[in-house]
KEKE-3310 file (N, C-alpha, C; in steps of 0.2 Angstrom, whole numbers, plus 5000, padded with zeros to 4 digits):
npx = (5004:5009:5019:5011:5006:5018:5022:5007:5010:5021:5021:5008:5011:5024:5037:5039:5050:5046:5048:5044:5030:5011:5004:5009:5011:4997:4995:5003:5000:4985:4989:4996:4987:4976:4983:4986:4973:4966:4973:4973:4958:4952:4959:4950:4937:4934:4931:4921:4911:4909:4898:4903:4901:4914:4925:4918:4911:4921:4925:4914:4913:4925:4922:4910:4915:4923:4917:4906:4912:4918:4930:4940:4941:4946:4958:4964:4965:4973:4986:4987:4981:4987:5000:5000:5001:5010:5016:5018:5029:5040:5044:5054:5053:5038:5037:5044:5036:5022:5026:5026:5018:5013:5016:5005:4993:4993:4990:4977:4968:4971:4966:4952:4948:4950:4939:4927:4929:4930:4915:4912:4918:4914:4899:4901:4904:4893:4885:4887:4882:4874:4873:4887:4897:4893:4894:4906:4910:4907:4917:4926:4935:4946:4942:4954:4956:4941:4939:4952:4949:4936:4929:4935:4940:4928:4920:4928:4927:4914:4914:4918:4913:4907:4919:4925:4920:4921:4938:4936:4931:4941:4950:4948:4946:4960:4963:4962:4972:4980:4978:4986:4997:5004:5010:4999:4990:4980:4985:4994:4988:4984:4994:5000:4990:4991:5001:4999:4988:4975:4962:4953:4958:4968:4961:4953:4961:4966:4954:4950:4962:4960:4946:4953:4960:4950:4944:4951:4954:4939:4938:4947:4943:4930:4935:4941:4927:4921:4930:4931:4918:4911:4903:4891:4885:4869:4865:4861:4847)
npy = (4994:5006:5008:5009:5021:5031:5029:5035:5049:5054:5051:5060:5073:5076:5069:5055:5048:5058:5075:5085:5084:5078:5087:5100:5101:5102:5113:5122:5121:5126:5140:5145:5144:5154:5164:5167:5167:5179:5190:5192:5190:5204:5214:5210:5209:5221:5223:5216:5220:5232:5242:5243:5235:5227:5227:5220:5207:5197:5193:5188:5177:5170:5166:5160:5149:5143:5141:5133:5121:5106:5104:5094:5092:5102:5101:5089:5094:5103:5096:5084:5087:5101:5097:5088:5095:5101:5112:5115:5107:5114:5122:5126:5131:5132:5116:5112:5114:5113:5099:5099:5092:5097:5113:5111:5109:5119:5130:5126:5127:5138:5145:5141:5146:5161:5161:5161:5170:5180:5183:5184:5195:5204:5204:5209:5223:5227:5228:5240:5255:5266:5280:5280:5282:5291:5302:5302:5307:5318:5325:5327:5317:5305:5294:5283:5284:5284:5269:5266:5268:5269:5259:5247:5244:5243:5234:5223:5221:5218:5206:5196:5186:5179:5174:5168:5155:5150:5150:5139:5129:5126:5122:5110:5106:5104:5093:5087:5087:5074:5068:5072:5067:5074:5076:5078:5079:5067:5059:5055:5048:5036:5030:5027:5018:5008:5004:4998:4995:4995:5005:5013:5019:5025:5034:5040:5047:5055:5061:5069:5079:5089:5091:5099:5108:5115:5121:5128:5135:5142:5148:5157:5167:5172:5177:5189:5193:5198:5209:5219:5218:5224:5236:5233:5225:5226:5238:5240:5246)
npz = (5000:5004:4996:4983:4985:4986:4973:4967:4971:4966:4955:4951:4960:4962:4952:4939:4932:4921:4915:4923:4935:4933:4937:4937:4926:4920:4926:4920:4906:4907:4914:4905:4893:4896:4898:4885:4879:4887:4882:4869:4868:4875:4867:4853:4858:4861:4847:4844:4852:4844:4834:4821:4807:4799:4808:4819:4812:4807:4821:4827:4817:4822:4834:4833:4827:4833:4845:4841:4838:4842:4857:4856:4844:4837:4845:4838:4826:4825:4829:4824:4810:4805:4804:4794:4784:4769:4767:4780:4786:4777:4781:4795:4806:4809:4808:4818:4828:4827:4828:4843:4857:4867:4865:4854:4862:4870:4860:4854:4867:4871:4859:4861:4871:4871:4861:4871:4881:4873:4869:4883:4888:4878:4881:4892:4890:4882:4893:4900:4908:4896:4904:4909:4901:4892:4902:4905:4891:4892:4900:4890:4886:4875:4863:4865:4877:4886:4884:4892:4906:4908:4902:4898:4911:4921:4913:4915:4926:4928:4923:4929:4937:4926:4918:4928:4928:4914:4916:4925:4917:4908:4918:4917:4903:4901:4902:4889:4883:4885:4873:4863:4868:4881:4895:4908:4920:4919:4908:4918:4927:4917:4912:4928:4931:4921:4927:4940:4938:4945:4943:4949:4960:4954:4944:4951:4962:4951:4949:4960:4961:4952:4957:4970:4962:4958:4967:4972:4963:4963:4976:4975:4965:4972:4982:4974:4969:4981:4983:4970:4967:4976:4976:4967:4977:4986:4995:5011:5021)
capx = (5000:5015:5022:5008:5004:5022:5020:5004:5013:5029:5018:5004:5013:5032:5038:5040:5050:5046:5053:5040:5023:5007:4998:5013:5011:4992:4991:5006:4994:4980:4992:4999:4982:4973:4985:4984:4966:4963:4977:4970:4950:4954:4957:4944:4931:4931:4928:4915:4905:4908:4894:4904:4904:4919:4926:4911:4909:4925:4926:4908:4916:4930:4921:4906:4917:4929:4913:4901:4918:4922:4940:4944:4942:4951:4965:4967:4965:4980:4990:4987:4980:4989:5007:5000:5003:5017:5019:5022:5035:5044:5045:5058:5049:5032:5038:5046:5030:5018:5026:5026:5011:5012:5015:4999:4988:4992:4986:4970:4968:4972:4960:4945:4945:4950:4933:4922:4932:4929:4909:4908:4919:4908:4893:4902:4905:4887:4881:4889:4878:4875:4877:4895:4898:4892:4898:4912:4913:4906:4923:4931:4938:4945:4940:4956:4955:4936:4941:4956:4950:4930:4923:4936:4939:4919:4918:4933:4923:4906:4914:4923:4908:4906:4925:4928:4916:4928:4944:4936:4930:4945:4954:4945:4945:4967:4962:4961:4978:4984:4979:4993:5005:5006:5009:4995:4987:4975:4990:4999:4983:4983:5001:4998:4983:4995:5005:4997:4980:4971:4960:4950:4962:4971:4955:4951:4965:4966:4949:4952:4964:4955:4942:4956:4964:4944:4941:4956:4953:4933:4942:4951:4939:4926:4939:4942:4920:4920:4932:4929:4910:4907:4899:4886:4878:4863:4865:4858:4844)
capy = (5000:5013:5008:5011:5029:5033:5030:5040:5054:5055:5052:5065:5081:5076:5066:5049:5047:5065:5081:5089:5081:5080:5094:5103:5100:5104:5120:5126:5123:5132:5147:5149:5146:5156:5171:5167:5171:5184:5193:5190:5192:5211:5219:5206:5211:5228:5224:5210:5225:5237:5244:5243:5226:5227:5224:5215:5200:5194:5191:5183:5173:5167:5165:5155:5143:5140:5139:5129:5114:5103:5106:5090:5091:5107:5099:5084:5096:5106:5094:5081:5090:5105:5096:5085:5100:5099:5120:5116:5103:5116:5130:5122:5135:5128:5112:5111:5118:5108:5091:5097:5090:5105:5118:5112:5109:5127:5133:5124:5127:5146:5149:5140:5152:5167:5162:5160:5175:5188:5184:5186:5202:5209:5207:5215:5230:5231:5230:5245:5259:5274:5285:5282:5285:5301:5309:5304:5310:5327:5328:5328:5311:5303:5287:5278:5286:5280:5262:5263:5273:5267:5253:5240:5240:5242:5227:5216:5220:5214:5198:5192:5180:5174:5172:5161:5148:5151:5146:5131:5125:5126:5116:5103:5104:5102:5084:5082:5086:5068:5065:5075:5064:5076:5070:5079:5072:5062:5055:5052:5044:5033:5029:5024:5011:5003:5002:4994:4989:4999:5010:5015:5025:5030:5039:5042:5052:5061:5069:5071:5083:5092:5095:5102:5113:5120:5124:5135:5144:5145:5151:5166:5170:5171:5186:5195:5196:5200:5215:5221:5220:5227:5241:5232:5222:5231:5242:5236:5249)
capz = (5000:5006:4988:4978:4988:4984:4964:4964:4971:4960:4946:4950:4963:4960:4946:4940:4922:4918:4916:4927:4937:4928:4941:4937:4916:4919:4927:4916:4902:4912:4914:4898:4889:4899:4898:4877:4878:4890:4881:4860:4870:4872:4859:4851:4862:4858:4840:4843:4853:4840:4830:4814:4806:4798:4815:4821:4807:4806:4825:4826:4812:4823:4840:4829:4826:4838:4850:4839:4835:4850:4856:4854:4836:4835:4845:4832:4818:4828:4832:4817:4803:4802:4804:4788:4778:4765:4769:4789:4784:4772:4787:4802:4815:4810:4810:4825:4833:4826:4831:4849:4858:4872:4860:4851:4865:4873:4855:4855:4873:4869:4854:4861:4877:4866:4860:4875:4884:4867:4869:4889:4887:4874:4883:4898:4886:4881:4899:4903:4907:4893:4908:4912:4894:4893:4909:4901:4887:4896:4903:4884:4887:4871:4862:4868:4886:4888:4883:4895:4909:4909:4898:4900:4919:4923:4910:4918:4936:4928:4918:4933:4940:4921:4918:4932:4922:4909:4922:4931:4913:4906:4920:4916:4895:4898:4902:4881:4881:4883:4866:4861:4870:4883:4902:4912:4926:4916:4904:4921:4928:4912:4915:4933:4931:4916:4930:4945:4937:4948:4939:4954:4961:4947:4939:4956:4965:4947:4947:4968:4961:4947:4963:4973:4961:4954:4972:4975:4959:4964:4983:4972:4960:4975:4985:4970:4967:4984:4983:4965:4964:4981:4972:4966:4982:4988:5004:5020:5024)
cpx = (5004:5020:5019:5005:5010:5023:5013:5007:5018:5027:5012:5007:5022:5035:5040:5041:5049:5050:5049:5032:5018:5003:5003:5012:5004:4991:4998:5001:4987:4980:4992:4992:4976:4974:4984:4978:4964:4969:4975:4962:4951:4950:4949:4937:4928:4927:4922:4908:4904:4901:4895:4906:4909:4923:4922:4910:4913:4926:4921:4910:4918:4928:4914:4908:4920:4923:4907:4904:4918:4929:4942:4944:4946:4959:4968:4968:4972:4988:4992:4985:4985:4997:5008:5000:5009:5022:5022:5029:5041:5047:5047:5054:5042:5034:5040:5038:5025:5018:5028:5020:5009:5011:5006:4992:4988:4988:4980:4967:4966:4965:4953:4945:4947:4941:4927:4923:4930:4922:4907:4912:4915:4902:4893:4901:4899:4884:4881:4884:4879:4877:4882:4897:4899:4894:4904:4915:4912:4912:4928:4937:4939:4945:4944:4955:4948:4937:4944:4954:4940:4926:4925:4936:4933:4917:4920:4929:4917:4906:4914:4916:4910:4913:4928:4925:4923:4934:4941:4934:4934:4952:4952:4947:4956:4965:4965:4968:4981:4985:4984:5000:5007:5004:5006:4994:4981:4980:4994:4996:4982:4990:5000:4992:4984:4998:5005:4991:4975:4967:4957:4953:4966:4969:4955:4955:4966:4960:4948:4958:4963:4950:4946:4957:4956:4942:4945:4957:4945:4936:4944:4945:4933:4927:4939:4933:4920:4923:4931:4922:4909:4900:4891:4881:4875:4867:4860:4854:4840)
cpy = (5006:5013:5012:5019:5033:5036:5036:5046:5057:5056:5058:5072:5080:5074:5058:5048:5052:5070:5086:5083:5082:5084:5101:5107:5104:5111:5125:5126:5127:5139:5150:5147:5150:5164:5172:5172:5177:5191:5195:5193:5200:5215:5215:5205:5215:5227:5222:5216:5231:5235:5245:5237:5225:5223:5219:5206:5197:5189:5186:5177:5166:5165:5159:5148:5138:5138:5133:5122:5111:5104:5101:5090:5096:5104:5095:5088:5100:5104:5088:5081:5095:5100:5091:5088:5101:5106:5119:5112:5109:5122:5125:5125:5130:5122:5111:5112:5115:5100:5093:5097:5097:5109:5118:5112:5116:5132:5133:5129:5135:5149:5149:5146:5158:5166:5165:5165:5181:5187:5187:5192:5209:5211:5212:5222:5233:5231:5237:5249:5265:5279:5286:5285:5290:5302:5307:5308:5318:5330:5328:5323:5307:5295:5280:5279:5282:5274:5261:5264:5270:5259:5248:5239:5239:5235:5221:5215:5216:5207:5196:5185:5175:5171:5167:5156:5147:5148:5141:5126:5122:5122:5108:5102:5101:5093:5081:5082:5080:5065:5067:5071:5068:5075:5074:5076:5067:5055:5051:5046:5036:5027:5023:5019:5006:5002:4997:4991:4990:5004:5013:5020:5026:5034:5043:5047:5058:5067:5071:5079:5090:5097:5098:5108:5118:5124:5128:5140:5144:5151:5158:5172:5175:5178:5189:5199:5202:5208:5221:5223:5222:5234:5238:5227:5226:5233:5240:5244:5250)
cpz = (5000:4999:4983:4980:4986:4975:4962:4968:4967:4958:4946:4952:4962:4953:4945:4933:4918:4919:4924:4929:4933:4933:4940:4928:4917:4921:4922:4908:4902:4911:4905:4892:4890:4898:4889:4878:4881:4887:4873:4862:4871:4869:4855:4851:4859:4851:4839:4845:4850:4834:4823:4811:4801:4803:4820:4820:4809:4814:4828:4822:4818:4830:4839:4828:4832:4845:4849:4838:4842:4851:4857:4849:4836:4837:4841:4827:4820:4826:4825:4813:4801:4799:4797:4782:4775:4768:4777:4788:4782:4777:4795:4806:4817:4810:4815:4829:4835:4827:4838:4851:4863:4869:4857:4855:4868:4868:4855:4860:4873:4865:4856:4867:4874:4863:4864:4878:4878:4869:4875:4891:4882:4875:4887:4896:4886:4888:4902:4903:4902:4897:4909:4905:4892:4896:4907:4897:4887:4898:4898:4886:4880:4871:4868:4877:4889:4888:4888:4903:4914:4910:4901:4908:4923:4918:4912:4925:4934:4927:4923:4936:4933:4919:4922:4931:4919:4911:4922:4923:4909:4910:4919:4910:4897:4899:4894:4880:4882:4878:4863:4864:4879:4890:4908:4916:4923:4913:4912:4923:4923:4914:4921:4934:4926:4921:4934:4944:4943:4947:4944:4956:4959:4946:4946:4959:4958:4948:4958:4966:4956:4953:4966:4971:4958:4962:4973:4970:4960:4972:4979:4971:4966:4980:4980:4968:4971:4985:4977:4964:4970:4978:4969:4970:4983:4995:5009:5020:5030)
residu = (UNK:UNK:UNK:UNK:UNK:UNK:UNK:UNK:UNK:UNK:UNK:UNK:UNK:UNK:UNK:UNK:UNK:UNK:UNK:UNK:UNK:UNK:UNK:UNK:UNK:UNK:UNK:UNK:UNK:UNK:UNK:UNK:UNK:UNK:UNK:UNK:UNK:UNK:UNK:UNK:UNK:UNK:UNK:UNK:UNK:UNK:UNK:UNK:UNK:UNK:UNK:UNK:UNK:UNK:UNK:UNK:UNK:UNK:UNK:UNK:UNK:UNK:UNK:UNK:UNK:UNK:UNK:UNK:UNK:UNK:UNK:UNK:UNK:UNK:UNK:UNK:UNK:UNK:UNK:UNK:UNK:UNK:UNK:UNK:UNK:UNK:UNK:UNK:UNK:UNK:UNK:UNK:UNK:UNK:UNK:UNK:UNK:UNK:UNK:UNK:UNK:UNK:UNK:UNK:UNK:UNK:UNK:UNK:UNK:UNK:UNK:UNK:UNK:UNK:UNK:UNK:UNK:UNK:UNK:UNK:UNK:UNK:UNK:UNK:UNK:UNK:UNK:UNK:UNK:UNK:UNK:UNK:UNK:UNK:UNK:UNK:UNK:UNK:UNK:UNK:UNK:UNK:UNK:UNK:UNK:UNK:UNK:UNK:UNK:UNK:UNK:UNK:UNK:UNK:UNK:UNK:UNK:UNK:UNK:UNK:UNK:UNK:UNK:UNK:UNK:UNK:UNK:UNK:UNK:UNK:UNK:UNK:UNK:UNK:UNK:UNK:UNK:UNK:UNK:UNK:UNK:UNK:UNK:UNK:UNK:UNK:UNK:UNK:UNK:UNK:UNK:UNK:UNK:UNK:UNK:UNK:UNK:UNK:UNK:UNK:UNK:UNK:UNK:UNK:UNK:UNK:UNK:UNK:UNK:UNK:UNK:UNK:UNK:UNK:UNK:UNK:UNK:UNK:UNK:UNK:UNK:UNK:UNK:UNK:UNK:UNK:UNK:UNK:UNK:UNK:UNK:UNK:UNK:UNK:UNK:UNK:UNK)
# end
């Protein structure tokens, strides 16, 4: 028993035959696809809740797909369609890129919450009240100043509730990356129950740590409502 508790530790919070643990692999995919999209969603946004379709269409386009596809197909299409391209072959960089599993699942991982993040920032935008708007622009505030100064930090305070879906949904979708090859806490899980033939607690201590780590981003998310949206409880009369 004191064997088998040591193997699923190695192999899930330390390491066992890897370069890094798979809770270790997992929330670095987390991170780094999380910062993608909240980085790409933005700018993104703005266009999506722009009144000129021009900027409008295109991003409806991109958020229509990326939201309507499954992300496991995207990630095969990522991962083993693009790299069945003769042009990715011809180009060392994209070559290289595209036959790394990590590389391609961050990308995945990246575009689909760039999608889901552009639509629940675009609402936040249109929530805003015309009034701040105005008094704004009563104070001879320019475009990018309003933007910087109003719209998005009133937007970013409103998303936060629906955002943190977004987050916890997202700890969960890195799971697909084991298709990729890539040794998350599922792939290590998989690993580990090839190992001992104990799938029970394999699978089991996996999603034990899935619920640990969604609860300490719900715990965050949870202080940030509370300090950010104060503004918005009712007042105690």
């Amino acid at each position: 028993m004191i064997e088998i508790l040591q193997t699923y530790w190695k192999a899930y919070i330390w390491h066992d035959g890897y370069q890094y643990s798979g809770l270790v692999i997992t929330l670095w995919l987390l991170v780094a696809s999380l910062l993608m999209g909240f980085s790409f969603s933005l700018p993104l946004s703005i266009m999506r809740a722009s009144k000129i379709k021009y900027f409008s269409v295109p991003v409806w386009c991109f958020t229509y797909v990326f939201r309507g596809t499954p992300l496991y197909i995207q990630l095969l299409i990522i991962y083993t369609g693009v790299y069945s391209l003769q042009w990715v072959h011809d180009q060392p960089l994209l070559n290289d890129f595209f036959r790394n599993g990590f590389y391609c699942a961050i990308l995945a991982l990246g575009l689909n919450t760039t999608a889901f993040t552009t639509e629940v920032f675009a609402g936040a935008i249109r929530s805003i009240s015309p009034g701040e708007i105005e008094a704004a622009r009563a104070f001879g505030m320019s475009r990018h100043m309003l933007y910087r100064t109003i719209i998005l930090p009133s937007a970013l305070r409103r998303a936060l509730p629906y955002y943190s879906n977004e987050v916890i949904l997202m700890l969960h979708a890195t799971a697909i990356a084991f298709t990729a090859t890539v040794p998350d806490v599922l792939k290590v899980a998989g690993d580990v129950n090839a190992e001992t033939y104990i799938s029970f607690q394999a699978y089991g201590i996996a999603a034990l740590i899935y619920l640990m780590a969604s609860c300490a981003l719900i715990t965050l998310f949870r202080l940030g409502e509370r300090r950010w949206l104060a503004f918005m409880r009712p007042m105690n009369t």
